[in-house]
C-alpha positions as CSV (number, residue, x, y, z in Angstrom):
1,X,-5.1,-3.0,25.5
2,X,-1.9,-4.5,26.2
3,X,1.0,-3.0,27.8
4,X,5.1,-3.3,27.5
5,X,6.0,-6.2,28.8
6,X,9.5,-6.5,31.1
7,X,11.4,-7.9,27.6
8,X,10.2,-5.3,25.3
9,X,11.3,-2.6,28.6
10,X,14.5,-4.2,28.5
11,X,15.1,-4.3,25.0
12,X,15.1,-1.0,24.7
13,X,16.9,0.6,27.7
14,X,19.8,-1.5,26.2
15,X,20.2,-0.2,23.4
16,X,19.4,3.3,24.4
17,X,21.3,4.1,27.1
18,X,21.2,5.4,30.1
19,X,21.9,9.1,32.4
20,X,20.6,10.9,35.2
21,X,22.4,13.4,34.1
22,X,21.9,15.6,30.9
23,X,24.1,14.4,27.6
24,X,23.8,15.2,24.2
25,X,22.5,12.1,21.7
26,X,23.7,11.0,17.9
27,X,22.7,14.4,16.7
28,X,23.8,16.6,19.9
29,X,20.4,17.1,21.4
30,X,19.9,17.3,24.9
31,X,18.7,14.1,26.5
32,X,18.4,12.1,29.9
33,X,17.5,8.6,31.4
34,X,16.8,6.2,28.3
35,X,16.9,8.6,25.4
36,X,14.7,11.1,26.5
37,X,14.9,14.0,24.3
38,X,14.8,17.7,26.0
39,X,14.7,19.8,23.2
40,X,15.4,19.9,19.4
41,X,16.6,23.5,19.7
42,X,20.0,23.3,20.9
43,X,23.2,20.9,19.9
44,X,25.9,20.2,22.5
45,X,28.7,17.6,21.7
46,X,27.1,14.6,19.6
47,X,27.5,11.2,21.3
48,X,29.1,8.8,19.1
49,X,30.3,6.2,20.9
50,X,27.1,4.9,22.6
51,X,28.4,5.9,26.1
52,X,26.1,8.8,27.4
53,X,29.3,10.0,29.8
54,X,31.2,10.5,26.7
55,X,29.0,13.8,25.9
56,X,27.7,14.6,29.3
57,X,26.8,18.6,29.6
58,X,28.4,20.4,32.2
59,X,26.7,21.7,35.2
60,X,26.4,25.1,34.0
61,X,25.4,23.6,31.0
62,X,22.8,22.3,32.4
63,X,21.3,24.7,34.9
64,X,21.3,27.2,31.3
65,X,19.2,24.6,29.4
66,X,16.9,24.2,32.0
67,X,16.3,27.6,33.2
68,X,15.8,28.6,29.1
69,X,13.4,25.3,28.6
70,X,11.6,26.2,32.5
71,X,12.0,22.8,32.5
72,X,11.0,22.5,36.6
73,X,14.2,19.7,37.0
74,X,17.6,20.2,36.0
75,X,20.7,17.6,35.7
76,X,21.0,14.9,37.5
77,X,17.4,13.8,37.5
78,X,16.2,11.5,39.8
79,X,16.0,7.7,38.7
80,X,11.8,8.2,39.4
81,X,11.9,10.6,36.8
82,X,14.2,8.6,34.4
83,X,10.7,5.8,35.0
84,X,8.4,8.5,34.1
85,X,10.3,9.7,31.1
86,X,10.7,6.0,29.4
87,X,6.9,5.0,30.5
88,X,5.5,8.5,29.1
89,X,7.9,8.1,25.7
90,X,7.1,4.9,24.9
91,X,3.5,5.2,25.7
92,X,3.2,6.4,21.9
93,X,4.7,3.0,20.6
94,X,2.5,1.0,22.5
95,X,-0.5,2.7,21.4
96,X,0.4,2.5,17.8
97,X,1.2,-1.4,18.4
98,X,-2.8,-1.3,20.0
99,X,-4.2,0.1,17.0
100,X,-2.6,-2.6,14.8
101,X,-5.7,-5.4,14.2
102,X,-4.5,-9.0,13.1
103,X,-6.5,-10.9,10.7
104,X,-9.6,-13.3,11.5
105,X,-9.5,-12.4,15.5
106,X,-5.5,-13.2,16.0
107,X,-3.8,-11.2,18.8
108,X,-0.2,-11.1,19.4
109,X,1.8,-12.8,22.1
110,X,3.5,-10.8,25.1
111,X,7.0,-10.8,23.2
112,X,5.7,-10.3,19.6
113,X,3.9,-7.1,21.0
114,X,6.8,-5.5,22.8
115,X,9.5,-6.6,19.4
116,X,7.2,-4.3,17.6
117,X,7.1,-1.7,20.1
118,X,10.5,-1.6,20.1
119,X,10.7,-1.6,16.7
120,X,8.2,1.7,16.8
121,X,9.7,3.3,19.4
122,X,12.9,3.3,17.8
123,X,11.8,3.6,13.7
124,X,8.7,5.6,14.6
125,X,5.2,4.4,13.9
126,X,5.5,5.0,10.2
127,X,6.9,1.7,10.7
128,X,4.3,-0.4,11.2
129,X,2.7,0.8,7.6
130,X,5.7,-0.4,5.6
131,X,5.1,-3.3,3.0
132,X,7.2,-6.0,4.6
133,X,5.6,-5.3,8.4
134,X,2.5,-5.8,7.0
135,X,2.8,-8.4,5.2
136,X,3.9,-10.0,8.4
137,X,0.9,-9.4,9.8
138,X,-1.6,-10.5,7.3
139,X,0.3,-14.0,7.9
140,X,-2.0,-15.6,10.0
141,X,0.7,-18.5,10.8
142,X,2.8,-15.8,12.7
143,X,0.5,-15.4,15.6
144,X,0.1,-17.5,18.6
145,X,-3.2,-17.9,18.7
146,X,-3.0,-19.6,15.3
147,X,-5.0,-23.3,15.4
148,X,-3.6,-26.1,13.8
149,X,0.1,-27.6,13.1
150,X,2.3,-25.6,10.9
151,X,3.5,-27.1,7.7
152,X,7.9,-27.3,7.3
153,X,7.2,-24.2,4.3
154,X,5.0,-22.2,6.8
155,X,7.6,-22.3,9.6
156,X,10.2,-21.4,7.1
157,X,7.8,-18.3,5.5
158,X,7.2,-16.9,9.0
159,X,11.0,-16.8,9.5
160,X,11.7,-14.8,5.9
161,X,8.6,-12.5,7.0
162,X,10.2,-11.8,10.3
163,X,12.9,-11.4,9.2
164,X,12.3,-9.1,6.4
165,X,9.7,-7.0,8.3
166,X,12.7,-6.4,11.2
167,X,14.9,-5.1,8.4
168,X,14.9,-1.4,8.9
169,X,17.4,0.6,9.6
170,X,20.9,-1.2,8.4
171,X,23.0,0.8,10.9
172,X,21.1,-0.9,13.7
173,X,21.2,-4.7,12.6
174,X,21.9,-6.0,16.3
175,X,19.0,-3.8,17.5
176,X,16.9,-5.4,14.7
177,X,18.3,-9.2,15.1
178,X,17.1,-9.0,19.0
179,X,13.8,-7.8,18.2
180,X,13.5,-10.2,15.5
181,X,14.7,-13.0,17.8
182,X,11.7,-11.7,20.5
183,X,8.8,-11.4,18.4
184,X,10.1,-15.2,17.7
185,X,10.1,-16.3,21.3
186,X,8.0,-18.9,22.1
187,X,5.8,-19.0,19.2
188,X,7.0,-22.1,16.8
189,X,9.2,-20.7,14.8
190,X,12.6,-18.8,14.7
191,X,14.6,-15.6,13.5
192,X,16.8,-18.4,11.8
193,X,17.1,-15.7,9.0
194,X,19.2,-13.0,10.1
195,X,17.9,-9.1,9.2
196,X,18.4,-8.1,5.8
197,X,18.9,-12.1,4.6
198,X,16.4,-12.8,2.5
């Protein structure tokens, strides 16, 4: 079973960002750390500008959500509970990404693995079932552990499959591109066709 490496870790505290203390996300749920969410049940001011201080809760805020919730920890949160939250939410990705088999013995390389957690953490494992993903997949030229030189046309068809498996979601194209561009890394080929290209 592999694990999330430091790139795929990275990848998604970036674009997730970051608060010891309580603010509400996109929708106005409560949330902490790296997108942690609290609670569905409750709205405070929606964060739209990507900066979790721009729709921080209040103290008293706060101490009501987490005396209602018995939550044991109110805001700030200590930065060893901001680990804990990202390891125990994206332990769900990662064991969706497991589950995934590759044709004819293939496994995935470090920074294919954690692109497509990323990918599921973010677009939910429901992801991984989508035509163009798997598609991807069954492209035994994509993997690492492929034997043999690749031909000019297979290079190019595992860029267009990368590419078009990474296209999901077109209000998070950057998000998408640098996944793309990591499942890439290293393995022959490159995202040379940005998300949503071909």
């Amino acid at each position: 079973m592999a694990n999330l490496g430091t790139g795929g870790a990275d990848l998604i505290k970036s674009h997730e960002g970051f608060s010891l203390k309580f603010y509400g996300d996109p929708v106005g749920y409560p949330t902490v750390g790296w997108g942690h969410l609290i609670t569905k049940t409750k709205t405070y001011t929606k964060n739209t500008t990507g900066n979790p201080n721009d729709s921080l809760l209040t103290q008293a805020q706060a101490n009501a959500l987490s005396s209602s919730l018995n939550l044991g920890y109110t805001s700030p949160i200590s930065q060893t509970q901001a680990n804990n939250f990202f390891t125990n939410d994206t332990a769900k990705a990662v064991a969706a990404v497991n589950k995934l088999a590759p044709p004819n013995g293939h496994t995935f390389s470090q920074s294919q693995f954690d692109a497509l957690v990323s990918l599921t953490f973010n677009g939910g494992s429901g992801v991984l079932a989508t035509a163009d993903v798997q598609a991807m997949l069954k492209y035994e030229q994509i993997y690492p552990s492929f034997i043999g030189p690749r031909t000019t046309n297979e290079l190019d068809t595992c860029s267009r499959l990368v590419s078009k498996a990474f296209s999901y979601d077109r209000n998070l194209q950057r998000r998408r591109n640098e996944e793309a561009t990591l499942f890439c890394k290293g393995s022959g080929y490159t995202h040379k066709y940005p998300v949503y290209t071909v």
